[in-house]
N, C-alpha and C positions, 0 to 999 in steps of 0.2 A: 504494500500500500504506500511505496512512498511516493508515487507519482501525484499519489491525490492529497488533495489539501482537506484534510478532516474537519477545518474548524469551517469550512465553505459549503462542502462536498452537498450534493442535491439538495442545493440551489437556500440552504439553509447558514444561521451563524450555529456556532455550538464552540464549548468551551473543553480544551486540552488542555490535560494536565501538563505541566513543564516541574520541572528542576525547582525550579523560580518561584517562591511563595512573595507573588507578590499583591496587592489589593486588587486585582482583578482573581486570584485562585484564592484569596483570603475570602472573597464575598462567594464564588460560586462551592468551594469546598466547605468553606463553612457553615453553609445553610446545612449541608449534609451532617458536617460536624457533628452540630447544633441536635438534629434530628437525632442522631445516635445516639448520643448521650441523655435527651429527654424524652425521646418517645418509642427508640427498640427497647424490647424487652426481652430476654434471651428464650430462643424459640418461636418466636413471630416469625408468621410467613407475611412479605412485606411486598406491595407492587410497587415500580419505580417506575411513573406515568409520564414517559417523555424523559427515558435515562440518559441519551444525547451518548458519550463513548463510555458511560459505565460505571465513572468512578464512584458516583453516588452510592449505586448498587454496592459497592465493594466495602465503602465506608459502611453502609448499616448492616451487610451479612459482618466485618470483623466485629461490628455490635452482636451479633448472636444471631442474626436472623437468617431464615432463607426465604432469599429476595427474587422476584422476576423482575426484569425489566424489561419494558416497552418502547419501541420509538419507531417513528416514522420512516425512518434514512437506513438503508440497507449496508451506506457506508457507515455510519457510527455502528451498529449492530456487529457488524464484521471486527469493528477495532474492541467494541467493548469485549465482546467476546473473546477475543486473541489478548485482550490484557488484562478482564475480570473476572472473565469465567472460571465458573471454578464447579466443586459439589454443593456450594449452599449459593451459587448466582449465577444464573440461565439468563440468557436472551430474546427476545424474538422480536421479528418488525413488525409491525402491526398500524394500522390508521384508528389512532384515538377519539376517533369520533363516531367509530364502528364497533359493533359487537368486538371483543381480544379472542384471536387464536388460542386453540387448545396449546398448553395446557392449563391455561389462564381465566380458571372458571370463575363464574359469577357469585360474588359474594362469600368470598373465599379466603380475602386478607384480612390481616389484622390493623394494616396500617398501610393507606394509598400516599404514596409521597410524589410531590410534582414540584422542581424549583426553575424555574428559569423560564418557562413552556408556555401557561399562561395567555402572557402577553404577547404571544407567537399564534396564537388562532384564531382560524376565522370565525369561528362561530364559540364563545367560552362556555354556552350553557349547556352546550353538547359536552364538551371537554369535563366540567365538572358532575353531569350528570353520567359523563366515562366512569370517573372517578368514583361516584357514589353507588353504582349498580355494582363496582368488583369490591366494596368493604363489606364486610362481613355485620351485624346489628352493634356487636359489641365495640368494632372499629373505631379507628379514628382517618377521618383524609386531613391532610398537612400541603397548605398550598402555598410556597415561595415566590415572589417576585421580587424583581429589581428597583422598585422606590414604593 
């Protein structure tokens, strides 16, 4: 994948991890941080709605959980995959504004997490009603934006 620009790729922005902590990975990792440390709980199966290349996912399964992530871009899906995947964090592409690919049943998670994504759709009520159809009764959804 090095010919592709990940942070571009289908026609989207999205944010790579670097070396580099600096207040552009401060704000997008740390929302994930943030979520780790207050709302996994170890053993939570957790959806990451719009996980961009993954790292999110990676931050709440070292929290305890096992996470799926979701995104639109086949190119972030490819890279989360090659650099998060793992036994407690799977991938898959999927249109969030459509019923999720098996094995991503409905009402299933304990906790739907979305940061960045949001403000990136065309229609949000679709988006959060994604969101609200795959938590489970007892869940929580957690939804991050940039201001």
């Amino acid at each position: 994948m090095t010919d592709i620009d990940i942070a571009t790729a289908d026609g989207q922005d999205r944010y790579v991890p670097s070396e580099t902590r600096d207040i552009t990975s401060a704000g997008h990792e740390g929302v994930y941080e943030w979520v780790a440390e207050h709302l996994v709980k170890d053993g939570m199966h957790v959806l990451d709605f719009g996980c961009g290349t993954g790292y999110g996912s990676a931050l709440m399964a070292k929290a305890g959980a096992s996470v799926d992530g979701v995104d639109a871009s086949p190119t972030a899906i490819t890279y989360a995959t090659a650099n998060y995947g793992g036994p407690s964090v799977r991938f898959a592409v999927a249109d969030l504004m459509q019923p999720l690919p098996e094995p991503c049943a409905p009402r299933s998670y304990d906790l739907v997490a979305s940061s960045e994504v949001l403000e990136h759709v065309v229609d949000p009520f679709a988006f959060v009603r994604g969101m609200a159809d795959s938590v489970n009764d007892a869940g929580v959804c957690f939804v991050g934006t940039p201001t």
